[in-house]
DSSP file (Angstrom, degrees, kcal/mol; ACC not computed):
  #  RESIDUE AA STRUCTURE BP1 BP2  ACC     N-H-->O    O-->H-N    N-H-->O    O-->H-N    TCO  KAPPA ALPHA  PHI   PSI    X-CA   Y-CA   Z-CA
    1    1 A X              0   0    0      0, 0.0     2,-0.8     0, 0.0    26,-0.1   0.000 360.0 360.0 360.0 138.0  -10.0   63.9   50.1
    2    2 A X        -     0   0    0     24,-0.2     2,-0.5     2,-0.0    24,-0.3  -0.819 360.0-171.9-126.2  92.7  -13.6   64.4   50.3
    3    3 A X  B     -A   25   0A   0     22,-3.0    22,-1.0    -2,-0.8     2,-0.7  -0.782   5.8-170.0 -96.6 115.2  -14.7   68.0   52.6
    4    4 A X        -     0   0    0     -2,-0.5   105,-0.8   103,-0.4     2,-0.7  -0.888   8.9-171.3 -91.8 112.6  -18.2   69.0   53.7
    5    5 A X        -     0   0    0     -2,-0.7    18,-4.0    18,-0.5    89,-0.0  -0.870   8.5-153.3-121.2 140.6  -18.5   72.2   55.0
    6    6 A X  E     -B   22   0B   0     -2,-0.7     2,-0.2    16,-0.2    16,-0.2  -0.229  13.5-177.0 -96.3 170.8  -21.3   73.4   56.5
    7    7 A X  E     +B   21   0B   0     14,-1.3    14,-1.6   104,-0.1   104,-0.1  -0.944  46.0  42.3-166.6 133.9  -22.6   77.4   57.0
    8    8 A X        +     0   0    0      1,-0.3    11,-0.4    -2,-0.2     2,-0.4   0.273  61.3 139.5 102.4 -14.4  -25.1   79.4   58.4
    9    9 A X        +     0   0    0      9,-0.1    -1,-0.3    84,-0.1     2,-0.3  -0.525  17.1 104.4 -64.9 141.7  -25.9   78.5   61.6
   10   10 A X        -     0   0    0     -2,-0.4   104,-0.1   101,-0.1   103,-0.1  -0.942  63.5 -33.9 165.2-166.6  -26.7   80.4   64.7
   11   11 A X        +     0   0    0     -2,-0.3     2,-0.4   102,-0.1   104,-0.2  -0.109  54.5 162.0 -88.5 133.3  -29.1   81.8   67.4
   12   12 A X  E     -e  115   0C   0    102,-2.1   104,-3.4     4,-0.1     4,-0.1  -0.994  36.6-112.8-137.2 127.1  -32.2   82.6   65.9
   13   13 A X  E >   -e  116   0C   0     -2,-0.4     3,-1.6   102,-0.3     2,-0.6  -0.150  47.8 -79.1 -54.5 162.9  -35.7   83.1   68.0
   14   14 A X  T 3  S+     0   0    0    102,-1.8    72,-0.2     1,-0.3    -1,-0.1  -0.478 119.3  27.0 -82.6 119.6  -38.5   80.9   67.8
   15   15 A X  T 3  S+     0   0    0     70,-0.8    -1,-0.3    -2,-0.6    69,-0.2   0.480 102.0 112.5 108.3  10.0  -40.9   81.3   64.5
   16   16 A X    <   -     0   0    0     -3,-1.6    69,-2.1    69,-0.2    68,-0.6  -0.136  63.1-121.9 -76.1-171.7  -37.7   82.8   62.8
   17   17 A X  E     - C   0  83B   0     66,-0.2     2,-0.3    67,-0.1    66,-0.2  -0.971  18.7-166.1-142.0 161.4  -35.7   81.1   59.7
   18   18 A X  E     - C   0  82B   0     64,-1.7    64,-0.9    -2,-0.4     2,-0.4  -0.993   9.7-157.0-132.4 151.9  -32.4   79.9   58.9
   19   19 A X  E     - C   0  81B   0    -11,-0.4     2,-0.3    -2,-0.3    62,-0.2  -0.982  11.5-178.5-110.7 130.0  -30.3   78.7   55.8
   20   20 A X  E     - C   0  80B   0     60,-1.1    60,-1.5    -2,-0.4     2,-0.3  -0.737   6.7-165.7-115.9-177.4  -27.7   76.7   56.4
   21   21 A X  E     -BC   7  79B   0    -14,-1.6   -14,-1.3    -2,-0.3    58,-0.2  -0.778   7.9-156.2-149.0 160.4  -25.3   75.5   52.9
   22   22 A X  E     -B    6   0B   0     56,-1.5     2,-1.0    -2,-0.3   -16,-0.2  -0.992   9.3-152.8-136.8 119.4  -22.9   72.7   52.9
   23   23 A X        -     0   0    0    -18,-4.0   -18,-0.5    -2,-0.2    54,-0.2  -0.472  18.0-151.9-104.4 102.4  -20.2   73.2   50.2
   24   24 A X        +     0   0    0     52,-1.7     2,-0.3    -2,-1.0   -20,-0.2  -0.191  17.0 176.6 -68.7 144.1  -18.9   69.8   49.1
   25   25 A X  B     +A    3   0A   0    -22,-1.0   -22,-3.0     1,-0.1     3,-0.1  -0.920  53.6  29.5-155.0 123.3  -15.5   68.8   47.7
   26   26 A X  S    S+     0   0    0     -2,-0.3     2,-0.4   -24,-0.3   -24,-0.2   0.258  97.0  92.3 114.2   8.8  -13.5   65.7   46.5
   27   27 A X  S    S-     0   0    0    -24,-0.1     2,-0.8   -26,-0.1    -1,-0.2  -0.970  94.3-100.4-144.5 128.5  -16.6   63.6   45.4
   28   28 A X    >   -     0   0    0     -2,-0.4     3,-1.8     1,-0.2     4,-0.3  -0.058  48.8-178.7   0.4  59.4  -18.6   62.9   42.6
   29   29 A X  G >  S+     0   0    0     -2,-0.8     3,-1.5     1,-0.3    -1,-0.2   0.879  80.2  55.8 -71.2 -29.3  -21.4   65.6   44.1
   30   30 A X  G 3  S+     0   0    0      1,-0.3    -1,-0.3    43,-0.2    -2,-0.1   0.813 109.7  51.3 -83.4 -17.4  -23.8   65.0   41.2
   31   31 A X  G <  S+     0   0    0     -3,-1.8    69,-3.2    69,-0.1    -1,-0.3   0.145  95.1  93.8 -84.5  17.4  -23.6   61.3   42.1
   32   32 A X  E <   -F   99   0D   0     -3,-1.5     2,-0.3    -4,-0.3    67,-0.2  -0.783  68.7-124.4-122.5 172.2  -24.3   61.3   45.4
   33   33 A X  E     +F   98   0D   0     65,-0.6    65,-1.5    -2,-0.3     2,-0.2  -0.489  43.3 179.2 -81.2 146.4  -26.9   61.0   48.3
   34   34 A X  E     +F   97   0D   0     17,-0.4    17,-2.5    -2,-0.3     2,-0.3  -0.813   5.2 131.9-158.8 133.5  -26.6   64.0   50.4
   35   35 A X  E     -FG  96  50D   0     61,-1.1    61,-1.0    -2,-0.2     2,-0.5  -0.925  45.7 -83.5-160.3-172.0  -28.4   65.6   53.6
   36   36 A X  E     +FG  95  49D   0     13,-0.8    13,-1.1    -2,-0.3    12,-0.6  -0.897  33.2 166.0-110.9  98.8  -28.9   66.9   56.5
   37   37 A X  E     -FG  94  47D   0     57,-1.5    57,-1.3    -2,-0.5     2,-0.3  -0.687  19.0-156.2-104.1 172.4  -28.8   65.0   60.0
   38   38 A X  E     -FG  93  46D   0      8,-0.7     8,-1.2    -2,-0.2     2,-0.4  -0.959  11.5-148.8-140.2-178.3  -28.6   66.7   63.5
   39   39 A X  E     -F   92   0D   0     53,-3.5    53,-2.0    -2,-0.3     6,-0.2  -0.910  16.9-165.8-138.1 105.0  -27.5   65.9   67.2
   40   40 A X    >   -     0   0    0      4,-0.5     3,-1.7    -2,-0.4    51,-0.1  -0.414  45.8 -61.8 -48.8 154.0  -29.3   67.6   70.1
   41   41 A X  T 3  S-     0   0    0      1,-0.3     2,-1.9    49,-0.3    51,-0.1   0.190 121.4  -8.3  44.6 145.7  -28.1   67.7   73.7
   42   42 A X  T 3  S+     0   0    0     -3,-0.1     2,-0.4     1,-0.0    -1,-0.3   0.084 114.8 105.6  59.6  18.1  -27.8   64.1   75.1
   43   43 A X  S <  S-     0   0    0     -2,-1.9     3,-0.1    -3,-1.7    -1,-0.0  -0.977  74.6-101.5-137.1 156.3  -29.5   62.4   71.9
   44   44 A X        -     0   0    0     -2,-0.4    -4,-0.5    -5,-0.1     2,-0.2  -0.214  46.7 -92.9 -69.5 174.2  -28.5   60.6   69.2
   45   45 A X        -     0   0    0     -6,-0.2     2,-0.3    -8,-0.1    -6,-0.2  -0.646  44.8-164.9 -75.0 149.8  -28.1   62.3   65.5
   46   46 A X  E     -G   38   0D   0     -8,-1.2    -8,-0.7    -2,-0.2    14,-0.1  -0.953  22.7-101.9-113.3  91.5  -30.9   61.9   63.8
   47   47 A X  E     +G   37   0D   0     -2,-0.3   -10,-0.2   -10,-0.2    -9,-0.1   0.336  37.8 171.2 -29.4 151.9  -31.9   62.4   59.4
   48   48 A X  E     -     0   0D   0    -12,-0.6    12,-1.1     1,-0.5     2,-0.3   0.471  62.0 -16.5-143.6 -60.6  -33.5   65.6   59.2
   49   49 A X  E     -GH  36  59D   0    -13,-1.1   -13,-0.8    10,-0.2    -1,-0.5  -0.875  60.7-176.5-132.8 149.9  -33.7   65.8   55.3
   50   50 A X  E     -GH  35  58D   0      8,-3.2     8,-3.2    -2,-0.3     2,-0.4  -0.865   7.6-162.2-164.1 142.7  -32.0   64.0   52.1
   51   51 A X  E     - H   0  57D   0    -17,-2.5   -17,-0.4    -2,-0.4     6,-0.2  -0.962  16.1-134.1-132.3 129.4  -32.0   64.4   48.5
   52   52 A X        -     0   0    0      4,-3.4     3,-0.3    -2,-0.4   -19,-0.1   0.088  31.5-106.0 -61.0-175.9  -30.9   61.8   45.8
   53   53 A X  S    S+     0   0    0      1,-0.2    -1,-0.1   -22,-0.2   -21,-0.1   0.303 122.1  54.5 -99.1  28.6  -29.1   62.2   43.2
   54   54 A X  S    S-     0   0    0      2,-0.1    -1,-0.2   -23,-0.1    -2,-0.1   0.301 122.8-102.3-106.9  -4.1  -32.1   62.0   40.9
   55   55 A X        +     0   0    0     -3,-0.3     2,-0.2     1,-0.2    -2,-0.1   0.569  68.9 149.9 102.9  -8.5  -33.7   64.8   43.1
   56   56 A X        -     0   0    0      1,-0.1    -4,-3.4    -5,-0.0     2,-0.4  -0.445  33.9-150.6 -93.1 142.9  -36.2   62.8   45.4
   57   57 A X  E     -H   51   0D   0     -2,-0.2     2,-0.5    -6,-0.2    -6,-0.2  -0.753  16.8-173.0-107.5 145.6  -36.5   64.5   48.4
   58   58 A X  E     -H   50   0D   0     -8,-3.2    -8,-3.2    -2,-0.4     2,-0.2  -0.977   2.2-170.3-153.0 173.8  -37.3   63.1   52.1
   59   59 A X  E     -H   49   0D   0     -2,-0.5     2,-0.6   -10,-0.2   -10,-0.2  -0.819  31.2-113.7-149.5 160.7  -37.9   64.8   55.3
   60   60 A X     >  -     0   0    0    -12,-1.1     4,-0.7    -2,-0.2     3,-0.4  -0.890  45.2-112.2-101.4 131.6  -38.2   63.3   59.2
   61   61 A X  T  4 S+     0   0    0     -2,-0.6    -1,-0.1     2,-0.2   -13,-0.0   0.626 114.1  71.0 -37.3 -23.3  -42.2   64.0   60.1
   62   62 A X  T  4 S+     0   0    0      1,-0.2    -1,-0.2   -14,-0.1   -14,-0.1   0.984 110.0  36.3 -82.2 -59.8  -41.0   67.1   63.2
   63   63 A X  T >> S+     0   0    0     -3,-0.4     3,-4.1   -15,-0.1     4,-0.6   0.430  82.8 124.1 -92.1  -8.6  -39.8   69.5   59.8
   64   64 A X  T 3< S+     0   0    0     -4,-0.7     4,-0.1     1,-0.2    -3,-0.0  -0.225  82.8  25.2 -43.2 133.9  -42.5   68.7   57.0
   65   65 A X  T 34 S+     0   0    0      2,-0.4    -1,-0.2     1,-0.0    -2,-0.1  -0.150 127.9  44.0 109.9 -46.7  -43.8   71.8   56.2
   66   66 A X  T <4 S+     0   0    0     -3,-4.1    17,-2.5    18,-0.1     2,-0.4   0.157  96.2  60.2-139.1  31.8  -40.6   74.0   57.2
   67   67 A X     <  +     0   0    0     -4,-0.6    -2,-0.4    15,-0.3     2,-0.3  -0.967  58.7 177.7-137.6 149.4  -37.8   72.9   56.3
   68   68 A X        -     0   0    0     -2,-0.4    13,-1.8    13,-0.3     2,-0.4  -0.877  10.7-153.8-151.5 124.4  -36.9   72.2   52.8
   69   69 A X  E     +D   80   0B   0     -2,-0.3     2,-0.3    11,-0.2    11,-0.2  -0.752  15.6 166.0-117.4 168.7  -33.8   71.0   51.0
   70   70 A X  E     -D   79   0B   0      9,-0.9     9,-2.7    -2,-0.4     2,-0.4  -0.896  18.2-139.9-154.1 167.8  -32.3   71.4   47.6
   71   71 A X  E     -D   78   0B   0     -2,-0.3     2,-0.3     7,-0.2     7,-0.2  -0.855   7.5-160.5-132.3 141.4  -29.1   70.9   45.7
   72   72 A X  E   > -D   77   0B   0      5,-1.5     5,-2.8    -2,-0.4   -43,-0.0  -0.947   7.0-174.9-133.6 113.9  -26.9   72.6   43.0
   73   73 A X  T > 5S+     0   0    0      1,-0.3     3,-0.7    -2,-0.3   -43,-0.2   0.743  83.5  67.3 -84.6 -15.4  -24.5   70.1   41.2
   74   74 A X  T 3 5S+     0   0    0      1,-0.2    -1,-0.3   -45,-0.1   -45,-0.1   0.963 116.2  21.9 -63.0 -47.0  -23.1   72.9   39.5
   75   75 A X  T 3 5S-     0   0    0      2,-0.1    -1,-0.2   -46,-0.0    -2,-0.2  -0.154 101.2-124.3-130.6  41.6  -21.7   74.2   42.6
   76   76 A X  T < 5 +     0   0    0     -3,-0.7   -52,-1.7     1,-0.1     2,-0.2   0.653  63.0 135.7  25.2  49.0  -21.7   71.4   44.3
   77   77 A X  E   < - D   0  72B   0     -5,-2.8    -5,-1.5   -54,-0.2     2,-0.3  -0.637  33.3-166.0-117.9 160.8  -23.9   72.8   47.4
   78   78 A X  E     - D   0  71B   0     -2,-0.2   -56,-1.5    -7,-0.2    -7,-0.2  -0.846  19.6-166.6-153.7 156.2  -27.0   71.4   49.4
   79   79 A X  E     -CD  21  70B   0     -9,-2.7    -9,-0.9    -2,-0.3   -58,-0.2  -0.603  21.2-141.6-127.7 170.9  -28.9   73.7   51.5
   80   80 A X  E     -CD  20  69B   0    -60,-1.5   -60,-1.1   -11,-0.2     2,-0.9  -0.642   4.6-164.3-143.6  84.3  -31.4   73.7   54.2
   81   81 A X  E     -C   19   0B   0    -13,-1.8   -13,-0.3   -62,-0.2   -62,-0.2  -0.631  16.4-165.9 -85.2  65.3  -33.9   76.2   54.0
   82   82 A X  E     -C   18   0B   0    -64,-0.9   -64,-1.7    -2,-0.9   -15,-0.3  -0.438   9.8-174.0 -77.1 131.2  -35.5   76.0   58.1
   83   83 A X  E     +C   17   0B   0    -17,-2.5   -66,-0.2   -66,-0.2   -67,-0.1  -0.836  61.3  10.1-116.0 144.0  -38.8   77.9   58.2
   84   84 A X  S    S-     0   0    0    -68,-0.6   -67,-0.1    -2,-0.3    -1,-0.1   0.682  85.3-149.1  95.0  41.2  -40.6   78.4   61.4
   85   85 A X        -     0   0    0    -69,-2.1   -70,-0.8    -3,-0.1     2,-0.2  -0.087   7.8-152.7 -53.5 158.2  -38.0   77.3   63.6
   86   86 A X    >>  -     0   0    0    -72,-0.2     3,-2.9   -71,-0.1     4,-0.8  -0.804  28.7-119.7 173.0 124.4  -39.1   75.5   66.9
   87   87 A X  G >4 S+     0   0    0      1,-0.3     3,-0.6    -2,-0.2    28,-0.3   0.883 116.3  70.1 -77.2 -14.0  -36.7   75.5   70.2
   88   88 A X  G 34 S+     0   0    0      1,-0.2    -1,-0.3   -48,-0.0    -3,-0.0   0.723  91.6  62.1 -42.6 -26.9  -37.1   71.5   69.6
   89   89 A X  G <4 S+     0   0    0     -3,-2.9     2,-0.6     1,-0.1    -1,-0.2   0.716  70.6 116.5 -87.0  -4.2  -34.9   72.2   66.6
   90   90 A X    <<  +     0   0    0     -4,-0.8   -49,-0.3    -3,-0.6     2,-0.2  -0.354  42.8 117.5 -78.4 115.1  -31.9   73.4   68.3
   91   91 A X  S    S-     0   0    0     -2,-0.6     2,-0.5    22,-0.5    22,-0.4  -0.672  75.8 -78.8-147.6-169.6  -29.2   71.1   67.6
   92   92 A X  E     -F   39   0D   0    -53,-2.0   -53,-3.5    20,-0.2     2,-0.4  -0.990  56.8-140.2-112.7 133.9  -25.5   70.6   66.0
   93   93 A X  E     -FI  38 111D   0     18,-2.5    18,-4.6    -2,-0.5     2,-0.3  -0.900  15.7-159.4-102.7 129.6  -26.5   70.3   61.7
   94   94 A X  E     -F   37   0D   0    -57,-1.3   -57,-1.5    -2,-0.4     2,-0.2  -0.923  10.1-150.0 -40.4 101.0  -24.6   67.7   59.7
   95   95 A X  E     -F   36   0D   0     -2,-0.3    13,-0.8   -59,-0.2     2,-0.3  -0.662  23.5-173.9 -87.0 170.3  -24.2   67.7   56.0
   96   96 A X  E     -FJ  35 107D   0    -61,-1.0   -61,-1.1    11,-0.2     2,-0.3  -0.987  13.9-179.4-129.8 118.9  -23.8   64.1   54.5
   97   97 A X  E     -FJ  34 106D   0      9,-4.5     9,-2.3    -2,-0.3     2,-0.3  -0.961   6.0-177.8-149.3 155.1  -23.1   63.0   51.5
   98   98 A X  E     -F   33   0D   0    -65,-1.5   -65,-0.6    -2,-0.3     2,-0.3  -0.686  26.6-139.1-126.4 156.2  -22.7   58.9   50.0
   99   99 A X  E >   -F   32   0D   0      5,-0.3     3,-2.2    -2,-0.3   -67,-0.2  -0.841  42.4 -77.8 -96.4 157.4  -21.8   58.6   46.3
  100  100 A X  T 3  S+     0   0    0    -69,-3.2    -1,-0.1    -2,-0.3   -69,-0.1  -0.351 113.9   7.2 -43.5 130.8  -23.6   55.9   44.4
  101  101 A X  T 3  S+     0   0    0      1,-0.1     2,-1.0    -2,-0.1    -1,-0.2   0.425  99.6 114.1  75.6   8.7  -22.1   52.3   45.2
  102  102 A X    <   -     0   0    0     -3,-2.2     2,-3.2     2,-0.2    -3,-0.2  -0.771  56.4-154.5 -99.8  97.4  -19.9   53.4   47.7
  103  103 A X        +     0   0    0     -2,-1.0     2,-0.3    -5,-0.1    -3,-0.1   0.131  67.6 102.8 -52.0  47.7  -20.4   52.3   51.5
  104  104 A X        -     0   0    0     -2,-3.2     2,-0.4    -5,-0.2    -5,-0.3  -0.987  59.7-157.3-137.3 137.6  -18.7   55.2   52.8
  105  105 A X        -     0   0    0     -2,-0.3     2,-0.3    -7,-0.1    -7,-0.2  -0.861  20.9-141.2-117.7 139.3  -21.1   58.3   54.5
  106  106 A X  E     -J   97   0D   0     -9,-2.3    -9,-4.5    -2,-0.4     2,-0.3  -0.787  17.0-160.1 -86.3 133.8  -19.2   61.6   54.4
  107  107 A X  E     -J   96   0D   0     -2,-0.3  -103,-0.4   -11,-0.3   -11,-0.2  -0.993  13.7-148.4-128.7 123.7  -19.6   63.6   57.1
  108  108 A X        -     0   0    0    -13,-0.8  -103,-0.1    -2,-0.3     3,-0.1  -0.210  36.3-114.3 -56.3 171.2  -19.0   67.7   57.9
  109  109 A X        -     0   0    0   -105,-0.8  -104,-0.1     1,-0.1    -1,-0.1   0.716  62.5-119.5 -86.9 -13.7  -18.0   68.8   61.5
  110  110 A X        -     0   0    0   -106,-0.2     2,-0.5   -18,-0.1   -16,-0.3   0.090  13.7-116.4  97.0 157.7  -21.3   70.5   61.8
  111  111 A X  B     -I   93   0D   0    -18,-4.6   -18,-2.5  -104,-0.1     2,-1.0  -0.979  30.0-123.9-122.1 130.9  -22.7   74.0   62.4
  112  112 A X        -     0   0    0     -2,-0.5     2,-0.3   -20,-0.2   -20,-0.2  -0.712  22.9-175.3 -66.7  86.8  -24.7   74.8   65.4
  113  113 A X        -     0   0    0     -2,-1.0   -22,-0.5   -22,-0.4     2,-0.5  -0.558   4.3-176.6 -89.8 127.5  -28.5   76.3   65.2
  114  114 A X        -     0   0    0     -2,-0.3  -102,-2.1   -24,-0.2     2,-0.6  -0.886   8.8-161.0-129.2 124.2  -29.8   77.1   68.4
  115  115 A X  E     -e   12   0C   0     -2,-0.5     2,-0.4   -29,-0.3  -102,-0.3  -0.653  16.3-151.6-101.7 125.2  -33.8   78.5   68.4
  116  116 A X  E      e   13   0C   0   -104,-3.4  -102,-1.8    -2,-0.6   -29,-0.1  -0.814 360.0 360.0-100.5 139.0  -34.7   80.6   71.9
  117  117 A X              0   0    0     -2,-0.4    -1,-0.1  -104,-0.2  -104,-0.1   0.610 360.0 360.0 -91.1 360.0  -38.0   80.7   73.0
């Protein structure tokens, strides 16, 4: 059975930082796709970050610059480093994670970041 759980959200002022972790479990972690989507308010979820499992990283244009994520397949983590947070950012965070060749996206229940202005 294959669990994301996410870490590390909560109410942070605007120009602050967050980390959030996702610790993954029941899946091939070194073979998978894994990231970070979110859900605002009354919008759909949205990609916010993902990194293969080769390493390549990609980012949605509102967080270039301040957000950055990274993986450890030894401990089977991916993080989300938020820099310079933005009351735009304030959402419910997603981890994700695909293994190669599988059509199935993994989903956590999500952590909440909320940024105050």
């Amino acid at each position: 059975q294959v669990q994301l759980v996410e870490s590390g959200g909560g109410l942070v002022q605007a120009g602050g930082s967050l980390r959030l972790s996702c610790a993954a479990s029941g899946i091939i972690f070194s073979m998978s796709a894994v990231g970070w989507y979110r859900q605002a308010p009354g919008k759909q979820r949205e990609l916010v970050a993902t990194v293969t499992s080769g390493g390549s990283t990609d980012y949605t244009d509102s967080v270039k610059g301040r957000f950055t994520i990274s993986r450890d397949n030894a401990k089977n983590t991916v993080s989300l480093q938020m820099n310079s947070l933005k009351p735009e950012d304030t959402a419910v965070y997603y981890c994700s994670a695909q293994a190669i060749g599988i059509p199935i996206r993994y989903w956590g229940k999500g952590t909440l970041v909320t940024v105050s202005s």
